[in-house]
C-alpha positions as CSV (number, residue, x, y, z in Angstrom):
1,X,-12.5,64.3,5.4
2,X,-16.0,65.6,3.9
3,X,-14.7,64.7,0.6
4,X,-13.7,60.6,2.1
5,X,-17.2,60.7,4.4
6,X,-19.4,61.8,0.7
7,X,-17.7,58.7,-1.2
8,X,-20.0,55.6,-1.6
9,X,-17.7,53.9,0.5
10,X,-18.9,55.8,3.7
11,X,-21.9,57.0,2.5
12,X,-23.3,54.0,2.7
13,X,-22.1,53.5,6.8
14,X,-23.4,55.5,9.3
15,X,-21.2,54.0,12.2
16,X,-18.5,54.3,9.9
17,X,-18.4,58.1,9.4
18,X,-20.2,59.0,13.0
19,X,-16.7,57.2,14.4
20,X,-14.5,58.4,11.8
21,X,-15.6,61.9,12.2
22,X,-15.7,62.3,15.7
23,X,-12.1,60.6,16.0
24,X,-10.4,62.9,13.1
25,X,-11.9,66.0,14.7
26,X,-10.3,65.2,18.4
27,X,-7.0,64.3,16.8
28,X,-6.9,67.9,15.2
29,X,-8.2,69.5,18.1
30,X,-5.5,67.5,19.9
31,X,-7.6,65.4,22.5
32,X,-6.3,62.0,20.3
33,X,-4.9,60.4,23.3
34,X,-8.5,60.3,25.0
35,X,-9.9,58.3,22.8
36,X,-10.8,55.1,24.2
37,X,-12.7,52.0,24.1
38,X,-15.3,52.5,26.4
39,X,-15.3,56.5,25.8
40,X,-16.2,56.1,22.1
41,X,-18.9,53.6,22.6
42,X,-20.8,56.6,25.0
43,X,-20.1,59.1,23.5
44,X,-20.0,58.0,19.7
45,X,-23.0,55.2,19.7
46,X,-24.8,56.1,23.1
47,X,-23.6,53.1,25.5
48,X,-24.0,53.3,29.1
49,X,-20.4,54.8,30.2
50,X,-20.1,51.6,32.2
51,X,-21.0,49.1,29.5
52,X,-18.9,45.7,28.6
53,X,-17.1,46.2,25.8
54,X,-16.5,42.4,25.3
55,X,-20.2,42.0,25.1
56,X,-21.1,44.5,23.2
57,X,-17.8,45.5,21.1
58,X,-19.5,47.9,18.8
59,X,-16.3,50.1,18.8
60,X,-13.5,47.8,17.8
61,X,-16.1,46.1,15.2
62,X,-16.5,49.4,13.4
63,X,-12.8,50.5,13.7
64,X,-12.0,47.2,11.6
65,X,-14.7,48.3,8.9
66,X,-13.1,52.0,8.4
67,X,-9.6,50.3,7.4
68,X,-11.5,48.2,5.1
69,X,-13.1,51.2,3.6
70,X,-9.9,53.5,4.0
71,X,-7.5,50.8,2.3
72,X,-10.3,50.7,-0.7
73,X,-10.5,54.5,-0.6
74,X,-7.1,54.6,-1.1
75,X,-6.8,52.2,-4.2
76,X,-9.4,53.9,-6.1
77,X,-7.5,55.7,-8.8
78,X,-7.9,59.6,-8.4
79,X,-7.0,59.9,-4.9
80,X,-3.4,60.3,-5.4
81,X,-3.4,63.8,-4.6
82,X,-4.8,63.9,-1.6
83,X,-4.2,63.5,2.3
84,X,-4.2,60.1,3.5
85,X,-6.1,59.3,6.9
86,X,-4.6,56.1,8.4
87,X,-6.2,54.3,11.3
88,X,-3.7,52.1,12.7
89,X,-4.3,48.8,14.4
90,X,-4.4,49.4,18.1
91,X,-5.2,52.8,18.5
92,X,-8.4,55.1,17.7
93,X,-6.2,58.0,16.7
94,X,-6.4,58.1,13.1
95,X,-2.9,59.5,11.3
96,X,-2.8,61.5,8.9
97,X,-0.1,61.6,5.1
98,X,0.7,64.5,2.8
99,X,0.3,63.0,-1.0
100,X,4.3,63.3,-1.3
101,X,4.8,61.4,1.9
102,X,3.1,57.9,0.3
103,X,5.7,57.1,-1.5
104,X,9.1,57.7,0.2
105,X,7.7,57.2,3.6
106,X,6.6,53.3,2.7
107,X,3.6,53.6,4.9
108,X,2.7,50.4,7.1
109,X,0.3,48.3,5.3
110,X,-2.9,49.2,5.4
111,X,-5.5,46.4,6.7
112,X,-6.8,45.4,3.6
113,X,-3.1,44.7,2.3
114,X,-2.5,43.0,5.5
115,X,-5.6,40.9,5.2
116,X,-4.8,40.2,1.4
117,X,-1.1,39.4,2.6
118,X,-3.2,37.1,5.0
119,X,-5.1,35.6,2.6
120,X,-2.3,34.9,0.4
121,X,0.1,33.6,3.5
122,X,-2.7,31.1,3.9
123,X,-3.2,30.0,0.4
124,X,0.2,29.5,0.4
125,X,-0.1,27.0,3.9
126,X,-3.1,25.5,2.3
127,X,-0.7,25.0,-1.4
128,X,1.9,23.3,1.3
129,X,-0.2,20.9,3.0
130,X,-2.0,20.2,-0.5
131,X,1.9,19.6,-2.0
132,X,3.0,17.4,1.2
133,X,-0.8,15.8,1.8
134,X,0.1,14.7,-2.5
135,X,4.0,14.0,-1.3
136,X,2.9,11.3,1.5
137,X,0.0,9.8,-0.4
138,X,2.8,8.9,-3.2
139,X,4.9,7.4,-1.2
140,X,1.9,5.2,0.0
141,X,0.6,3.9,-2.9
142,X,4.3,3.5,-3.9
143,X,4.7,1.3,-0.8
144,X,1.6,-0.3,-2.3
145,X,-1.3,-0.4,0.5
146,X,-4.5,0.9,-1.5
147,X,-2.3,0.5,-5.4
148,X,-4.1,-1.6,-7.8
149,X,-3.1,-4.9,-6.9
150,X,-1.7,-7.4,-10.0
151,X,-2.4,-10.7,-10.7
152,X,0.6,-12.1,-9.4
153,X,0.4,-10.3,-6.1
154,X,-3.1,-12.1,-6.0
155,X,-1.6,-15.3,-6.7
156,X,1.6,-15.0,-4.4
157,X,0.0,-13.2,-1.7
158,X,-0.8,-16.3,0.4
159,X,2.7,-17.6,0.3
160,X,4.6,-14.2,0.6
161,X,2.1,-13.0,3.5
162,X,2.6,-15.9,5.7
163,X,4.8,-16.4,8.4
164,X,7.7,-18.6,8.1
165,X,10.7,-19.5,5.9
166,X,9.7,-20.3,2.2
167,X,10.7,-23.8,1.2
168,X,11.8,-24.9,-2.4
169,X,11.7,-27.7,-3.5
170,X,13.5,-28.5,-7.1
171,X,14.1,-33.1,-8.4
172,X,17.1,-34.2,-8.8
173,X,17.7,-37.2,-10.9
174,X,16.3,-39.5,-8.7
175,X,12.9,-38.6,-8.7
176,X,11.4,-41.6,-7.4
177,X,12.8,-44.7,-5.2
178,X,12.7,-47.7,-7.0
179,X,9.0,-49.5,-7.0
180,X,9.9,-53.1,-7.5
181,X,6.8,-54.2,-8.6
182,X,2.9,-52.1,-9.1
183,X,-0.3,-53.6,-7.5
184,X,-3.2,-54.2,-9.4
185,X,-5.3,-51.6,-6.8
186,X,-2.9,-49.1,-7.0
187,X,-2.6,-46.6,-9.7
188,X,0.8,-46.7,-11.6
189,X,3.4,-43.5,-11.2
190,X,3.0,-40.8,-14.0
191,X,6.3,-39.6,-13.9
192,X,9.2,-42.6,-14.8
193,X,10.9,-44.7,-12.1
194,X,14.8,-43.9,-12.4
195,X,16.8,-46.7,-11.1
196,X,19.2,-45.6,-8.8
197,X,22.9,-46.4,-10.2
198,X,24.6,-47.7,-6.7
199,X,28.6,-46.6,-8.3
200,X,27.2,-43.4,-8.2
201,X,25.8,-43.4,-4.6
202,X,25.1,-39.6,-3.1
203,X,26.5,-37.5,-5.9
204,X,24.0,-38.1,-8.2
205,X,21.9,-36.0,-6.1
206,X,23.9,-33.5,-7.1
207,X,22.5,-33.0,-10.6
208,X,19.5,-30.7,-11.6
209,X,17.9,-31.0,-14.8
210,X,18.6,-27.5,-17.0
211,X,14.7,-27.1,-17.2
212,X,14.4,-27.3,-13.4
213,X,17.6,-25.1,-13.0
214,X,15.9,-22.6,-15.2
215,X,12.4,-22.9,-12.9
216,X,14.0,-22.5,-9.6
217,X,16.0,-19.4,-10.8
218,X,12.6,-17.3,-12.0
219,X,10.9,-18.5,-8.9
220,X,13.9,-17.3,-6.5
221,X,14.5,-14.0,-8.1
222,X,10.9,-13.3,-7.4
223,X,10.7,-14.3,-3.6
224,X,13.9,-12.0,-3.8
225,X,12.2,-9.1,-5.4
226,X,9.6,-9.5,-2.5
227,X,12.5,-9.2,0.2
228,X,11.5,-13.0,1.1
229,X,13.9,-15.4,2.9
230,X,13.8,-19.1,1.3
231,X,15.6,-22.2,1.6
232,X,16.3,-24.5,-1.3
233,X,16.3,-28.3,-0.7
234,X,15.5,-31.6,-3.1
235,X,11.8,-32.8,-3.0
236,X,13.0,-36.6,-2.5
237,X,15.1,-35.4,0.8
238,X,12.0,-32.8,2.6
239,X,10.1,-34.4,5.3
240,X,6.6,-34.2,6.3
241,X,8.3,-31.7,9.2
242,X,10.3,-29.2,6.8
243,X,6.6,-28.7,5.1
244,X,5.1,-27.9,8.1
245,X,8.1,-25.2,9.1
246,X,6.3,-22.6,6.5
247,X,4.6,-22.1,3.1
248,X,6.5,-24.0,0.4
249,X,6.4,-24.0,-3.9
250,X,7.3,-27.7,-5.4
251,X,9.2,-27.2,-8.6
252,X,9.0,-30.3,-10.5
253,X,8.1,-33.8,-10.0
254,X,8.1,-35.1,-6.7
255,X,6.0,-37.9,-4.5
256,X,5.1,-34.3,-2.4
257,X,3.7,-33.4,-5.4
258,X,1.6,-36.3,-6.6
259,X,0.6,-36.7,-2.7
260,X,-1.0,-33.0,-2.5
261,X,-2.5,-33.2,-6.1
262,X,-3.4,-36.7,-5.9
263,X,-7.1,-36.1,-3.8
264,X,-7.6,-32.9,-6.3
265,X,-9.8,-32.1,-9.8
266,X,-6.6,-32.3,-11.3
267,X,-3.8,-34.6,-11.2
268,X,-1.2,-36.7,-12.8
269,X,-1.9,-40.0,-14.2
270,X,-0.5,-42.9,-16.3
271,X,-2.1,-45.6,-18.5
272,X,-0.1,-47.7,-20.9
273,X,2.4,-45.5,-22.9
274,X,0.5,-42.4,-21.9
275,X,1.1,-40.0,-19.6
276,X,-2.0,-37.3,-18.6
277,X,-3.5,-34.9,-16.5
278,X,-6.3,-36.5,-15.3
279,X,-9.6,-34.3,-14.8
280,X,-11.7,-35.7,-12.2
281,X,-15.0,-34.3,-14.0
282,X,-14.1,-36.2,-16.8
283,X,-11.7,-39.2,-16.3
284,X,-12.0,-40.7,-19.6
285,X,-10.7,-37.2,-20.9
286,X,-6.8,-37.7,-22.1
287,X,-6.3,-34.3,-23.9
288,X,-3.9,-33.3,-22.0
289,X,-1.7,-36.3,-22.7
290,X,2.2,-36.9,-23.7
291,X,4.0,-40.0,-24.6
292,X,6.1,-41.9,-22.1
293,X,8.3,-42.7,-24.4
294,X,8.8,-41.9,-28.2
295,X,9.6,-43.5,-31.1
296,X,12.7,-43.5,-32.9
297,X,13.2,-40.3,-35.0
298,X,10.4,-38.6,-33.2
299,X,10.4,-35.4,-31.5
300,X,8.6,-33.8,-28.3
301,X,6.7,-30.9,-29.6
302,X,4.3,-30.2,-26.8
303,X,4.1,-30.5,-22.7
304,X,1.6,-29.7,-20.2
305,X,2.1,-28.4,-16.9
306,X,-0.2,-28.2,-14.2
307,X,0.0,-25.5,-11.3
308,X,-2.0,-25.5,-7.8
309,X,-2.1,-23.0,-5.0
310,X,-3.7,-24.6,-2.0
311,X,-3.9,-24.6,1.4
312,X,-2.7,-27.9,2.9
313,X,-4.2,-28.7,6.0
314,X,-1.6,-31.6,7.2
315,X,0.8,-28.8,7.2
316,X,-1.1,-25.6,7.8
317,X,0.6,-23.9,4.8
318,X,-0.5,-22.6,2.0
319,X,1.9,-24.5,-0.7
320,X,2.3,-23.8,-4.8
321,X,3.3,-26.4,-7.0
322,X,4.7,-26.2,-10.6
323,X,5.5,-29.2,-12.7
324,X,5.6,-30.2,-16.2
325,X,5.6,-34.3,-17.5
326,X,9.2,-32.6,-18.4
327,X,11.4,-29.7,-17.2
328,X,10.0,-28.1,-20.5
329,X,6.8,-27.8,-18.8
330,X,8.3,-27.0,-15.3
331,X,10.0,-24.3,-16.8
332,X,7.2,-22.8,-19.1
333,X,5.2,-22.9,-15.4
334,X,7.8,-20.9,-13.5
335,X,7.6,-18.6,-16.2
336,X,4.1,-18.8,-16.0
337,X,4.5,-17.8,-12.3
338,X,6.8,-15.2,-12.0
339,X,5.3,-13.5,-15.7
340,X,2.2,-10.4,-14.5
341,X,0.6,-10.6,-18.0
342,X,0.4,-14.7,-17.7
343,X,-1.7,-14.3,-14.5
344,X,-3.6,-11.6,-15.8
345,X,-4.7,-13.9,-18.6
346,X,-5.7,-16.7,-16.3
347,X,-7.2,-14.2,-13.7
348,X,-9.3,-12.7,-16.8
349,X,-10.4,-16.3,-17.3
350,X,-11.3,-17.0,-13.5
351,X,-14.7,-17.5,-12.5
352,X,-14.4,-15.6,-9.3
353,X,-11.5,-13.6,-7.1
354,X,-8.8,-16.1,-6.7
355,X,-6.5,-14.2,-4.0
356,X,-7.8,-16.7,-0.9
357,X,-9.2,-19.8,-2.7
358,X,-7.4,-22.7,-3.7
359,X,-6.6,-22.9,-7.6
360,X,-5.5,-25.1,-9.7
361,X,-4.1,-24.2,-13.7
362,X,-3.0,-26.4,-16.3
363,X,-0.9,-24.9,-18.7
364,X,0.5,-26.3,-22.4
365,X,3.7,-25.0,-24.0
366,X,4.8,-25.6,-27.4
367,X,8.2,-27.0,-28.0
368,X,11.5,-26.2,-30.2
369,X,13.7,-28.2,-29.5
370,X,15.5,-27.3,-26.1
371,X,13.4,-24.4,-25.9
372,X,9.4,-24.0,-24.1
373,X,7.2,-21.8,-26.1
374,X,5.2,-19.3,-24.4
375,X,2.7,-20.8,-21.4
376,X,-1.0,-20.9,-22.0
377,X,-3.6,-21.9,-20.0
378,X,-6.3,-24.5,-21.2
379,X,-8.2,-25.0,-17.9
380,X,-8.6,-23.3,-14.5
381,X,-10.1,-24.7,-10.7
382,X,-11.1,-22.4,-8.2
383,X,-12.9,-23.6,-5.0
């Protein structure tokens, strides 16, 4: 014991080696069950005999230090050979180990070990909750709240996020009723008036042009992809009441779709043998133009498409709407539509955020024969 009281360990602490002291010496002479609480504080550090020990616990404060200081005593290299003086948790009686006994007798940690075994158990709880804490906030931003969102969930968000059924609308042949004659005050149809054929009667409803075929299948697989329920019906057979059931996209020519683009920047127009996308802030503009019908020999080598997202309030739907002066160009816009890095081209171009405004693209494709070339936008509306 002089030889552990002269180490800097306890050299250093009075209370330390007054209390270590006067407990070894009473468990030698025998008198270890007497030492108490309440006794150690009198007669080790002078408290009244009658003092609180929850106040003023002087004694059990200074018991933890001398396992500190034991369990460093007893790592120091050079100590090997010597007796061991334990002082177990919950008593004031300190034990005592012969050097051969450390090893076979597999001692009860010491409280320095138990405190590092502490300290490890809780980095370990701490590692857990970092690993699970990491685990759910995965699976969030996989479930996308607070993940970057993409173009085309800014686009789609305002039809995918509302309540309701989705409508589609795709043409079929008959595109438009028959106009028997056009007034001079009204503005001619941009999109040709097919004559119904009365031997075929309802069954020529039945065909879709490939273009338009190809159009409605991108756009469904992506409402699909989004887990949204949709309905499919011809734009010449919807009614002012199935718009107003839920958000809808207008694939193709339609009169729903001159009607909602008609009072916009951009729209469809018709003068002569030309057909156009008429820009309000320039009207005598007809860049965006094709033939209405070609000459012999000749080939269609370009279309133009123009796209809107708005909010109609007749309906109280948001509606999209996607058409081409051919299914060329209502097929290079549902690929527009449904294609992330097409978006992110026109949302790169945008003047502001587009994911609640309305917006309106128009588009050009190159063509080969049967086949659309890639989309590209030429102009973009936001308000």
């Amino acid at each position: 014991m002089a030889r552990l009281l002269a180490n800097p360990l306890f050299r250093n602490s009075k209370r330390a080696q007054l209390l270590l002291r006067f407990t070894v010496e009473h468990t030698l002479g025998g008198t270890g069950e007497h030492l108490k609480e309440r006794t150690l504080g009198a007669q080790v550090f002078g408290r009244d005999p009658e003092y609180d020990t929850n106040q003023d616990p002087v004694v059990r404060m200074t018991a933890v230090d001398i396992r500190k200081r034991l369990a460093h005593y007893d790592q120091e290299p050079g100590h090997e050979s010597e007796i061991h003086i334990d002082f177990p948790q919950g008593s004031y009686a300190p034990e005592f180990r012969a050097p051969s006994q450390s090893a076979a007798l597999a001692p009860e940690p010491v409280p320095a070990a138990r405190l590092a075994a502490k300290q490890r158990r809780r980095r370990w709880q701490w590692s857990c909750a970092a690993i699970i804490a990491c685990a759910l906030l995965g699976a969030v931003a996989w479930s996308r709240p607070w993940v970057r969102e993409s173009s085309l969930d800014r686009f789609w968000s305002p039809i995918l996020e509302s309540p309701g059924q989705i409508l589609v609308c795709i043409p079929g042949t008959r595109i438009f009723p028959r106009q028997p004659r056009e007034e001079h005050n009204v503005a001619p149809s941009p999109f040709p008036v097919m004559q119904p054929d009365p031997a075929a009667g309802q069954l020529e409803g039945d065909f879709v042009r490939y273009g338009d075929a190809l159009a409605l299948s991108m756009v469904s697989g992506l409402l699909r992809s989004r887990d949204r329920q949709y309905r499919v019906r011809r734009g010449e057979a919807a009614g002012l009441d199935d718009l107003r059931d839920g958000p809808v996209v207008l694939l193709g020519p339609s009169h729903w779709n001159n009607r909602l683009t008609q009072p916009l920047r951009f729209s469809y127009a018709r003068e002569g043998n030309v057909r156009y996308i008429q820009d309000r802030q320039n009207p005598a503009d007809r860049k965006w133009f094709v033939p209405l019908r070609l000459q012999p020999g000749a080939a269609l080598t370009d279309d133009y498409a123009l796209i809107s997202r708005i909010f109609d309030s007749t309906t109280g739907h948001y509606a999209v709407l996607a058409c081409g002066f051919f299914p060329y160009g209502t097929r290079a816009a549902a690929e527009f539509l449904t294609d992330p890095a097409c978006l992110e081209e026109a949302w790169k171009r945008s003047p502001s955020d587009w994911k609640s405004r309305n917006i309106q693209i128009v588009i050009s494709t190159q063509l080969d024969g049967e086949n659309s070339g890639q989309p590209r936008v030429v102009a973009i509306h936001l308000w």
